[in-house]
C-alpha positions as protocol buffer text, in pm:
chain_id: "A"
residue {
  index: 1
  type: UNK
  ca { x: -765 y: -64 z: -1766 }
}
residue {
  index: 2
  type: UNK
  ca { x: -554 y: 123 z: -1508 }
}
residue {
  index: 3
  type: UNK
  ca { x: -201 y: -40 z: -1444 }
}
residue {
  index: 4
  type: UNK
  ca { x: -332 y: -206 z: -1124 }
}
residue {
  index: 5
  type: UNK
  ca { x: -611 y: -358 z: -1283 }
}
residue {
  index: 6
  type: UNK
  ca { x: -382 y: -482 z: -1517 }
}
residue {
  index: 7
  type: UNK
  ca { x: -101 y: -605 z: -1290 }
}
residue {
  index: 8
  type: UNK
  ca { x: -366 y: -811 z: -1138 }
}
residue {
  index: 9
  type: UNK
  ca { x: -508 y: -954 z: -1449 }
}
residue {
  index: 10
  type: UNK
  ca { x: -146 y: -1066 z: -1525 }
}
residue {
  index: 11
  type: UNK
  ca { x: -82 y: -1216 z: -1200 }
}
residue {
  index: 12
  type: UNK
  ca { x: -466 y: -1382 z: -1215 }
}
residue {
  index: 13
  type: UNK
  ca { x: -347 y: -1553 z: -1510 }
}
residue {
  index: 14
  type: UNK
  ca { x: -21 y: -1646 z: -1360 }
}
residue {
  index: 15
  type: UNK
  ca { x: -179 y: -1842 z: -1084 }
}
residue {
  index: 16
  type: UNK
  ca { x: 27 y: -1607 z: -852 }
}
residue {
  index: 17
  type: UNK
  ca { x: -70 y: -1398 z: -520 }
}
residue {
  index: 18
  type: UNK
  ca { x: 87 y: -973 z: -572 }
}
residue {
  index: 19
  type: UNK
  ca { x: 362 y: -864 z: -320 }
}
residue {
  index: 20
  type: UNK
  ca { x: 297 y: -495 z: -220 }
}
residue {
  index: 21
  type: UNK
  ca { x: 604 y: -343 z: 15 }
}
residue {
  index: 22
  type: UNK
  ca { x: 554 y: 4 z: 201 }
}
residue {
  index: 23
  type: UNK
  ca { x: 812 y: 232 z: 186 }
}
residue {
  index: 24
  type: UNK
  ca { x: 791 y: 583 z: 344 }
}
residue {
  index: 25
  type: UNK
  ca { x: 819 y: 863 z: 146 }
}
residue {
  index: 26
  type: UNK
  ca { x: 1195 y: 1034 z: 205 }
}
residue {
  index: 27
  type: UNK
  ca { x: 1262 y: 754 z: 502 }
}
residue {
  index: 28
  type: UNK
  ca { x: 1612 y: 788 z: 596 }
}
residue {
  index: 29
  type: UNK
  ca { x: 1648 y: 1040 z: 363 }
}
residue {
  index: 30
  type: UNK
  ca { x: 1507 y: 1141 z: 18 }
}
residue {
  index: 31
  type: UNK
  ca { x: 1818 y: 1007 z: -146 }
}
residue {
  index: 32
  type: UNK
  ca { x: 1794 y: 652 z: 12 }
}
residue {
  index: 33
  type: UNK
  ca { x: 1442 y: 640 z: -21 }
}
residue {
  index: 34
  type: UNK
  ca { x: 1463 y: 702 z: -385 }
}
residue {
  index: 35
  type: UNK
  ca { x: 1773 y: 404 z: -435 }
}
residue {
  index: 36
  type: UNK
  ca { x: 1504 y: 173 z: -252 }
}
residue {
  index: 37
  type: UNK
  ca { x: 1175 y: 311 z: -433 }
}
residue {
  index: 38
  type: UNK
  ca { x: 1368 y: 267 z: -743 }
}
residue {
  index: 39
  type: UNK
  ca { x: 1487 y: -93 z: -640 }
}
residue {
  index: 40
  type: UNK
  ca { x: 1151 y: -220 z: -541 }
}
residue {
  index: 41
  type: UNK
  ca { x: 1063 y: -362 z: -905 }
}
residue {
  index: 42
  type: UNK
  ca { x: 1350 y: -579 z: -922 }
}
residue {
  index: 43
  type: UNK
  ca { x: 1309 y: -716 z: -581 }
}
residue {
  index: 44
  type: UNK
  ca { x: 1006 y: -840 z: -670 }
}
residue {
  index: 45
  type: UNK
  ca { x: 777 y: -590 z: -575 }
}
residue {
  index: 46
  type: UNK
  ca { x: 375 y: -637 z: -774 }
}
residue {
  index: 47
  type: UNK
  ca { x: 264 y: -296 z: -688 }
}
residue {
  index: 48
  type: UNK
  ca { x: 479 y: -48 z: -439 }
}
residue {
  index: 49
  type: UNK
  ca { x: 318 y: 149 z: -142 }
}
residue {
  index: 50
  type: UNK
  ca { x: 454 y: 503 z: -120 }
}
residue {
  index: 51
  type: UNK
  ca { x: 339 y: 663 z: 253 }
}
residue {
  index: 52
  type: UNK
  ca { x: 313 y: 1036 z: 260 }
}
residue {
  index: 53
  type: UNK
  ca { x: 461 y: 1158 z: 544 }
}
residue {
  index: 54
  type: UNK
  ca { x: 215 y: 1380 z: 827 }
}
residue {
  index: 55
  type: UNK
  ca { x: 264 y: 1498 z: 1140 }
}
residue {
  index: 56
  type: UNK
  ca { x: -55 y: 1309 z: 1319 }
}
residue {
  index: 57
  type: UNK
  ca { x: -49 y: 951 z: 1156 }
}
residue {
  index: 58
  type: UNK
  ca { x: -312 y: 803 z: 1382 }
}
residue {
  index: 59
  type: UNK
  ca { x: -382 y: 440 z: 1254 }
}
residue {
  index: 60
  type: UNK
  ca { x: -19 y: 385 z: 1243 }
}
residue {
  index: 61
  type: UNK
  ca { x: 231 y: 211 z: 1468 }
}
residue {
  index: 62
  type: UNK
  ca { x: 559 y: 299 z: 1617 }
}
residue {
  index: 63
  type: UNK
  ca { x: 766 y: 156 z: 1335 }
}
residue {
  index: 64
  type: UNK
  ca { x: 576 y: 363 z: 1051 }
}
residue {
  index: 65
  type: UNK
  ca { x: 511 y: 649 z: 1306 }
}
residue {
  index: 66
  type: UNK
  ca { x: 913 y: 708 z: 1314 }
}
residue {
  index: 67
  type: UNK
  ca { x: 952 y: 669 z: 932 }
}
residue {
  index: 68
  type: UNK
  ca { x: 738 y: 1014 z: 919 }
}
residue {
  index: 69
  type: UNK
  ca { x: 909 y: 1148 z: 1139 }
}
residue {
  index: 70
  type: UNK
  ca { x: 1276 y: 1051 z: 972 }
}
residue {
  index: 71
  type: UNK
  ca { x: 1110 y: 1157 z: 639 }
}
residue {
  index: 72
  type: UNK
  ca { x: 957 y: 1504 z: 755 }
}
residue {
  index: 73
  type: UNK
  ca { x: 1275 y: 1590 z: 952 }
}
residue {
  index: 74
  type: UNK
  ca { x: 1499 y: 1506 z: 638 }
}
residue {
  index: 75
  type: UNK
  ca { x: 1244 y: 1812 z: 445 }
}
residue {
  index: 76
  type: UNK
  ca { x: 1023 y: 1570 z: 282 }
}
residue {
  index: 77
  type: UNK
  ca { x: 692 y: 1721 z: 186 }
}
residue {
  index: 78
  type: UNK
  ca { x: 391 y: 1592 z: -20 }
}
residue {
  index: 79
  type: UNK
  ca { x: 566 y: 1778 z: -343 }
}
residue {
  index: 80
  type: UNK
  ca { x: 893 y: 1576 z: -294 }
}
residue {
  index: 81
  type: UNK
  ca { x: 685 y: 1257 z: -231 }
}
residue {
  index: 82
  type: UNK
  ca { x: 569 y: 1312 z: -603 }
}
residue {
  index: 83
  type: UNK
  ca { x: 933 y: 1338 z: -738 }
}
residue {
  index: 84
  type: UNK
  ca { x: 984 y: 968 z: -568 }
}
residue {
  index: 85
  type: UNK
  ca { x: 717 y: 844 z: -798 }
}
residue {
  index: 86
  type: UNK
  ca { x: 883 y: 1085 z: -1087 }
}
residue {
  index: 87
  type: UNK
  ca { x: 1216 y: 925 z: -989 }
}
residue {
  index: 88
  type: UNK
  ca { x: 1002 y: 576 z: -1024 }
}
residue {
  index: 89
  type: UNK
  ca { x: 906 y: 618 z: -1367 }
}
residue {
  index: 90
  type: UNK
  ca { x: 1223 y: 758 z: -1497 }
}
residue {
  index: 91
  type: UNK
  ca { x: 1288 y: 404 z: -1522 }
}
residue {
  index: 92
  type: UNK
  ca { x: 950 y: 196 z: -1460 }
}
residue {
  index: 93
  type: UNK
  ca { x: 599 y: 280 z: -1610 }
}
residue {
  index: 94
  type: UNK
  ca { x: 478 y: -42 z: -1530 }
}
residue {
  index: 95
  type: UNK
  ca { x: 475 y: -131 z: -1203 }
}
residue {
  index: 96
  type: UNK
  ca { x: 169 y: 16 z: -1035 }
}
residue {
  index: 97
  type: UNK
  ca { x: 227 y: 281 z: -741 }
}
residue {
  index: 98
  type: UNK
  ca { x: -43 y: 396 z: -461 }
}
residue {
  index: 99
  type: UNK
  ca { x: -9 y: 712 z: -228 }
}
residue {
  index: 100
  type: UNK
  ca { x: -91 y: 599 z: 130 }
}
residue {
  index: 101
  type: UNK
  ca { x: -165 y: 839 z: 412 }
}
residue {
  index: 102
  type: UNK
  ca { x: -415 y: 1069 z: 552 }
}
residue {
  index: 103
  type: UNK
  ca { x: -622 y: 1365 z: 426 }
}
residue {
  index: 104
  type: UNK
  ca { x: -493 y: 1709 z: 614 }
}
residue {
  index: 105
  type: UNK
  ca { x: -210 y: 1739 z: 344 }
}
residue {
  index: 106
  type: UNK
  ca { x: -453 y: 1642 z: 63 }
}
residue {
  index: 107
  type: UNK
  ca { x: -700 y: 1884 z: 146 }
}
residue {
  index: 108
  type: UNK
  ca { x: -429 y: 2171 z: 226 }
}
residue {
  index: 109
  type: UNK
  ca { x: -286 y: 2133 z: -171 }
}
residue {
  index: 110
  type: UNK
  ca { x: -626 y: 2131 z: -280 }
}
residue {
  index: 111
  type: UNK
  ca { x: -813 y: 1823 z: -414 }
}
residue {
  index: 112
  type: UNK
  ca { x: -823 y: 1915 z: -800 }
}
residue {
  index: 113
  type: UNK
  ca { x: -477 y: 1993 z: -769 }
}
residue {
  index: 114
  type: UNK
  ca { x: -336 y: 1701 z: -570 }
}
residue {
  index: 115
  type: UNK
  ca { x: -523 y: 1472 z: -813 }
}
residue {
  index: 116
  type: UNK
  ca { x: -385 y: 1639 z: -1127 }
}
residue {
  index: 117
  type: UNK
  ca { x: -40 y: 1651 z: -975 }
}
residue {
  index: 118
  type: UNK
  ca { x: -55 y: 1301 z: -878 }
}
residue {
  index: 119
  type: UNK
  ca { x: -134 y: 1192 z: -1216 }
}
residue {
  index: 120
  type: UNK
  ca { x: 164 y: 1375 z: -1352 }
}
residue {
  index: 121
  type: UNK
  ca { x: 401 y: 1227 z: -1133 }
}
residue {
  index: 122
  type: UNK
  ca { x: 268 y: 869 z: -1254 }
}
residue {
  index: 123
  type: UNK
  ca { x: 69 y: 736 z: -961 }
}
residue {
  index: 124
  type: UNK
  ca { x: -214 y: 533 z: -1030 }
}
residue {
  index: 125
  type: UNK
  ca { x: -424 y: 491 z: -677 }
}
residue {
  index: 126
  type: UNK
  ca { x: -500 y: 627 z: -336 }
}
residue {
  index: 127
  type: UNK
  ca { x: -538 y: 484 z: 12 }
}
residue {
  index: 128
  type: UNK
  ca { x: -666 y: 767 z: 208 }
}
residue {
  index: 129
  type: UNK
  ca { x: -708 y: 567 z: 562 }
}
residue {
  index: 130
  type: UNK
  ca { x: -879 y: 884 z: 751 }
}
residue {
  index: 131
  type: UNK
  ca { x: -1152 y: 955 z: 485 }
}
residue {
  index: 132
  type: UNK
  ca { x: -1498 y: 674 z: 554 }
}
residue {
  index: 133
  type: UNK
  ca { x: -1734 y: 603 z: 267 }
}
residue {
  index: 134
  type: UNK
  ca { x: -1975 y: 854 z: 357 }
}
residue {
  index: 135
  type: UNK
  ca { x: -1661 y: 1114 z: 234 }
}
residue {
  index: 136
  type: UNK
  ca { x: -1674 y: 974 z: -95 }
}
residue {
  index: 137
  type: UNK
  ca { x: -1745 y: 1337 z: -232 }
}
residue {
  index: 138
  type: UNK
  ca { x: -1466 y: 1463 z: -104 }
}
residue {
  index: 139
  type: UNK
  ca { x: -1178 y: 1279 z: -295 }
}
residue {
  index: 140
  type: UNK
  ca { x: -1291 y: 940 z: -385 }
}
residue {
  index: 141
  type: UNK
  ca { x: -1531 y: 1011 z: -674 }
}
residue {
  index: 142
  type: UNK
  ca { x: -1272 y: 1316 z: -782 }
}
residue {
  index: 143
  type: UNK
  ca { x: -1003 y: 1081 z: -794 }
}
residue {
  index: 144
  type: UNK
  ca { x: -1175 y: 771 z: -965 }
}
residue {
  index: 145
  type: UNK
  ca { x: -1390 y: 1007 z: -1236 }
}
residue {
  index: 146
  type: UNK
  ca { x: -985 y: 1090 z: -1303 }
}
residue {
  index: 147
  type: UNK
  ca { x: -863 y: 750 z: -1335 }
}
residue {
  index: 148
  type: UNK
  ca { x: -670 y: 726 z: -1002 }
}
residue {
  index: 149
  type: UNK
  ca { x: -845 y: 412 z: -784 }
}
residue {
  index: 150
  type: UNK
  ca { x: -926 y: 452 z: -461 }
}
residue {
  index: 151
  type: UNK
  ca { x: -876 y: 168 z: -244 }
}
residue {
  index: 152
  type: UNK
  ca { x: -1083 y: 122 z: 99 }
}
residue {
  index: 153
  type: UNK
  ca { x: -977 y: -92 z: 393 }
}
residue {
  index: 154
  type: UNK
  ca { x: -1206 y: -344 z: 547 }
}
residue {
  index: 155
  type: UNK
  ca { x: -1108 y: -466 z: 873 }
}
residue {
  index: 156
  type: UNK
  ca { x: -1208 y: -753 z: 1112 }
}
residue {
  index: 157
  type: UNK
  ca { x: -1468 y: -527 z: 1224 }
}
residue {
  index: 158
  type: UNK
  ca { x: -1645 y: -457 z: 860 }
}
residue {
  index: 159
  type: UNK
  ca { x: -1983 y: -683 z: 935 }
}
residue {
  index: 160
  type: UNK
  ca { x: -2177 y: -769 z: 660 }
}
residue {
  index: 161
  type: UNK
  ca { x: -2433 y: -488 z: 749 }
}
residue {
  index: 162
  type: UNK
  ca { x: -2154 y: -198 z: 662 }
}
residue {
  index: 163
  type: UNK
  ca { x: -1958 y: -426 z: 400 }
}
residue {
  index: 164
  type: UNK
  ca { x: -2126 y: -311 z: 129 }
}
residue {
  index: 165
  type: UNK
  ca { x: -2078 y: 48 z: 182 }
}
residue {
  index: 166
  type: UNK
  ca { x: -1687 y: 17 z: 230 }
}
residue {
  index: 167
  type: UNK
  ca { x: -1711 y: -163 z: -121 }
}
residue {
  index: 168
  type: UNK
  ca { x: -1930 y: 86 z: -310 }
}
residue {
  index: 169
  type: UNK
  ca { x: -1691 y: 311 z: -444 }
}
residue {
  index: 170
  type: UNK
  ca { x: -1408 y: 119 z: -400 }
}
residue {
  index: 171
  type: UNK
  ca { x: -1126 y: 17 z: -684 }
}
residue {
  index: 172
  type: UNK
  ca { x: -872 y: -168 z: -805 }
}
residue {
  index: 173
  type: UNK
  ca { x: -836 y: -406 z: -470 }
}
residue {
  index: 174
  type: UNK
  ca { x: -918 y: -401 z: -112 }
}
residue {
  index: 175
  type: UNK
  ca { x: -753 y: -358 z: 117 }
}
residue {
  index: 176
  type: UNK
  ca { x: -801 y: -606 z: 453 }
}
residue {
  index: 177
  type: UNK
  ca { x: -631 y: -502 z: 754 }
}
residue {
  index: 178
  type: UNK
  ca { x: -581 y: -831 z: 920 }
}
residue {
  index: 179
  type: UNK
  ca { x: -595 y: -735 z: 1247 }
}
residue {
  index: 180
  type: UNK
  ca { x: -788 y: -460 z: 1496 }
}
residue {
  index: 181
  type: UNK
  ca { x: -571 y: -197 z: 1627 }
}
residue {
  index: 182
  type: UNK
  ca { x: -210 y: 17 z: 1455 }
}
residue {
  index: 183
  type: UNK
  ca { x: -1 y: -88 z: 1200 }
}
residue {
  index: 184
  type: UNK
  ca { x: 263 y: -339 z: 1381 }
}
residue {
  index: 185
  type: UNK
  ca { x: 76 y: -460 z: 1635 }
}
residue {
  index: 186
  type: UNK
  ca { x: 73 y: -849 z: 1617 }
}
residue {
  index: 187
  type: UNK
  ca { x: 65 y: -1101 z: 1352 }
}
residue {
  index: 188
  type: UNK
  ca { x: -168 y: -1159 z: 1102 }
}
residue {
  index: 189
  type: UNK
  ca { x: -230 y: -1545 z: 1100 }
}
residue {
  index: 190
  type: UNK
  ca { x: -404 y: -1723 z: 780 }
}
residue {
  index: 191
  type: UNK
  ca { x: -643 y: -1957 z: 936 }
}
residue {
  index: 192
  type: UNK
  ca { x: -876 y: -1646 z: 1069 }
}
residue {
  index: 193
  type: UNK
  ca { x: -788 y: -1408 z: 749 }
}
residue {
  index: 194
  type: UNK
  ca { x: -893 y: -1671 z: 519 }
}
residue {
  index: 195
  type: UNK
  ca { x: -1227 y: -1696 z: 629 }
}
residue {
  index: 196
  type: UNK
  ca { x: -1261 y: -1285 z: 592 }
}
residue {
  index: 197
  type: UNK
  ca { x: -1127 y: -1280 z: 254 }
}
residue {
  index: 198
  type: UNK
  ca { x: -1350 y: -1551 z: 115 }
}
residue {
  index: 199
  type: UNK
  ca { x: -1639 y: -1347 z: 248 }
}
residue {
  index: 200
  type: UNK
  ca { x: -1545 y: -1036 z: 117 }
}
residue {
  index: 201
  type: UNK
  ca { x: -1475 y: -1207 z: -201 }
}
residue {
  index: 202
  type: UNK
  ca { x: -1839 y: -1313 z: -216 }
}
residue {
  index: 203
  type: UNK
  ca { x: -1965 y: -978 z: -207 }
}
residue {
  index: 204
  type: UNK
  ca { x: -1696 y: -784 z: -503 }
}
residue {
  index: 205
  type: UNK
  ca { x: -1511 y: -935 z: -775 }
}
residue {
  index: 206
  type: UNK
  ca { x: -1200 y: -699 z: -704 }
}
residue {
  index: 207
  type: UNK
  ca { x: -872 y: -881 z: -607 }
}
residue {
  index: 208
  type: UNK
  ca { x: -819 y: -898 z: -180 }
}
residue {
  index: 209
  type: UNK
  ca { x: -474 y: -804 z: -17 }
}
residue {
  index: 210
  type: UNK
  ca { x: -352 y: -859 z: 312 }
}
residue {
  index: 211
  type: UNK
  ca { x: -191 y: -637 z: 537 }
}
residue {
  index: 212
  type: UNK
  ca { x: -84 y: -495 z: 926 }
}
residue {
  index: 213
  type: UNK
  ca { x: 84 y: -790 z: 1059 }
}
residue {
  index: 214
  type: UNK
  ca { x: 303 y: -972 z: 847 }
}
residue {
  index: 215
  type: UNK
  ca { x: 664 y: -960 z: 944 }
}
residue {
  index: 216
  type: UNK
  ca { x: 818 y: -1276 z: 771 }
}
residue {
  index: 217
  type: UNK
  ca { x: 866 y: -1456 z: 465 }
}
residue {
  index: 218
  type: UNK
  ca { x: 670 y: -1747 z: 612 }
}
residue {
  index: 219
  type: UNK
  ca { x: 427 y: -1530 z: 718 }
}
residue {
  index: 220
  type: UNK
  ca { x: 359 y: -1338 z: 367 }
}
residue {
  index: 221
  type: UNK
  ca { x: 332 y: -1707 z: 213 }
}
residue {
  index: 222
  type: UNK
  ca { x: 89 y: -1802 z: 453 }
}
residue {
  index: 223
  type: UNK
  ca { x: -87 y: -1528 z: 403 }
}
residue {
  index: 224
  type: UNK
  ca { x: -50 y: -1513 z: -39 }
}
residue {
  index: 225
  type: UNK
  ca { x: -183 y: -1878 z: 5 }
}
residue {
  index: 226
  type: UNK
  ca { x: -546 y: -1736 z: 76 }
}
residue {
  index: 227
  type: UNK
  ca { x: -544 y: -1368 z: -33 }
}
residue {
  index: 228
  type: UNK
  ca { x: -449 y: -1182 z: -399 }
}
residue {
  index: 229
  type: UNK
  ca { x: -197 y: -1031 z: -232 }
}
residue {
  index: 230
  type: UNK
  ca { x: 31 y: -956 z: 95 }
}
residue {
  index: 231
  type: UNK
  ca { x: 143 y: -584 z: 175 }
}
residue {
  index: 232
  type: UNK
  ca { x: 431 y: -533 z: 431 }
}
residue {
  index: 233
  type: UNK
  ca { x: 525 y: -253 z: 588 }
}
residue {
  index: 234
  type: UNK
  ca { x: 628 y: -227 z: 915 }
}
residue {
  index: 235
  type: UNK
  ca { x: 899 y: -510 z: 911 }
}
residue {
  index: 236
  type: UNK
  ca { x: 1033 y: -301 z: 607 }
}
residue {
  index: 237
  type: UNK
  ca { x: 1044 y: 26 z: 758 }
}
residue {
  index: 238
  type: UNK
  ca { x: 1163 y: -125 z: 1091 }
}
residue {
  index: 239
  type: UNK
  ca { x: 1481 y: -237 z: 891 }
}
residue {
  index: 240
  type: UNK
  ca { x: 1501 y: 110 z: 735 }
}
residue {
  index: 241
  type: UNK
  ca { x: 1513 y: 307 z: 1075 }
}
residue {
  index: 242
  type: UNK
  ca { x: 1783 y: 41 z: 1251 }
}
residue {
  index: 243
  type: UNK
  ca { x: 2023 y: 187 z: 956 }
}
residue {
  index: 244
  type: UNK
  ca { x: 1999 y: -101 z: 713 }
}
residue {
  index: 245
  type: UNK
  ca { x: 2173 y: -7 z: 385 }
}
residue {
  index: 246
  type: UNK
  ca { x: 1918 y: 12 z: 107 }
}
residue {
  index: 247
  type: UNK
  ca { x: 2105 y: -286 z: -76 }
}
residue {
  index: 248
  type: UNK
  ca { x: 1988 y: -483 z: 251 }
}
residue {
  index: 249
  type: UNK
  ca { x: 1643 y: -369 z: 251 }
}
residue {
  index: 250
  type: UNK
  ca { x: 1614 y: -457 z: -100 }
}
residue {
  index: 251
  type: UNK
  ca { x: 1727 y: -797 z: 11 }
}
residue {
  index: 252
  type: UNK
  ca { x: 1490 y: -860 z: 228 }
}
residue {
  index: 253
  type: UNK
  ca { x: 1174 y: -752 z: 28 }
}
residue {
  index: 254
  type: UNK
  ca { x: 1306 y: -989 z: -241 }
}
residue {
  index: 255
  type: UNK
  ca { x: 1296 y: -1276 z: 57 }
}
residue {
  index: 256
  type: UNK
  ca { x: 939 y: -1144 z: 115 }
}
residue {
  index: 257
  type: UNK
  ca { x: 829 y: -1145 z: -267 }
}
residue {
  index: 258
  type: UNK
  ca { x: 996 y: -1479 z: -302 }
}
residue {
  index: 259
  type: UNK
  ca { x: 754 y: -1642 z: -43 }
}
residue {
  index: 260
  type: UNK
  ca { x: 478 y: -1496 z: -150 }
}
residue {
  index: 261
  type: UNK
  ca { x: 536 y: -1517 z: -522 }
}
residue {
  index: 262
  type: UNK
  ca { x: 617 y: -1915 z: -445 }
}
residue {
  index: 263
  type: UNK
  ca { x: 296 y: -1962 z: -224 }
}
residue {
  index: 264
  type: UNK
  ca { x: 27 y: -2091 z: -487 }
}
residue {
  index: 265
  type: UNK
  ca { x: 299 y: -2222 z: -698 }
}
């Protein structure tokens, strides 16, 4: 059982919904990044988000588009993305930890390598948003014949006809981006996710999270209340780039874990 499988077994038997914050990789800097990464655990954080930083991040907003941009000015690269998680487990080998982002930097490491290096570090899955089903050769079956899961997104836009392709390969959770368009764009609302989750529900037996669009703690409740999980990201790294301290940013994941942590209870 791979540490998200078993962070959701424990939360299953909990009777609680996961919290899953995004954090840039090296956002403001590599040394605040790490304080936050590092802080994430006792804030409440389920399983932690870790975006690699890339030059063309195309499903993503303004607010995560700038967080690259902070992070690769400030020298991060996908090799100091992997000391975060190192810096992680230094103190944590429990709390699950996926690498989010796209493929170019991936494929430039090499695939055997960037798996094997991953697994050093201490990551345990993979959200690869530029990479569709029919690319499962390329990283996804690498990856999950190595242990690493490799979570796919559905979106409002998965129909039942391609649903069970997106699911085929897919691990540990899913992914379901709440609403059509970038990262940030509007709010995800509970009374037309809840629907989407019970369907794709019907159709796998991994957990559902929720994310793009949930920028409150009264929104990640709502949201917890009829999903295994909300993911924030945006309204994290928006607080990150106004120059919030990292104890502050801390705070407010911990108002966002609260909620959702509290919503079944």
């Amino acid at each position: 059982m791979s540490r998200i499988e078993a962070r959701f077994a424990k939360l299953r038997a909990e009777g609680r919904s996961a919290f899953v914050p995004f954090v840039m990789a090296g956002d403001p800097t590599p040394e605040a990044a790490r304080e936050i990464v590092r802080g994430l655990p006792a804030a409440g954080a389920d399983l932690i988000e870790i975006g690699m930083p890339f030059t063309d991040p195309m499903a993503d907003g303004p607010a995560i588009q700038l967080a690259g941009q902070r992070a690769l000015a400030a020298g991060m690269t996908l090799d100091g993305t992997l000391d975060l998680v190192r810096a992680l487990r230094e103190i944590d080998d429990q709390t699950p930890v996926i690498l989010m982002g796209y493929y170019n930097p991936i494929y430039n490491r090499g695939v055997d390598r960037f798996i094997s290096d991953a697994q050093a570090a201490g990551v345990d899955g993979l959200i690869v948003v530029d990479l569709p089903p029919e690319e499962d050769a390329e990283l996804c079956l690498p990856a999950q014949k190595a242990g690493l899961n490799f979570i796919r997104l559905a979106t409002p836009t998965t129909d039942d006809k391609r649903l069970p392709t997106v699911l085929r390969n897919t691990s540990g959770f899913v992914y379901y981006v709440s609403i059509t368009g970038i990262t940030g764009a509007a709010e995800a609302a509970a009374d037309a996710v809840g629907p989407e989750v019970a369907r794709i529900k019907a159709k796998t037996g991994l957990p559902v999270c929720v994310g793009f669009g949930i920028r409150s703690p009264e929104r990640a409740a709502e949201i917890a209340r009829v999903a295994d999980g909300a993911v924030v990201g945006s309204a994290i790294v928006e607080r990150i780039g106004r120059g919030d301290a990292p104890g502050d940013v801390l705070a407010f994941v911990k108002s966002l874990a609260d909620a959702a942590h509290s919503a079944r209870g």
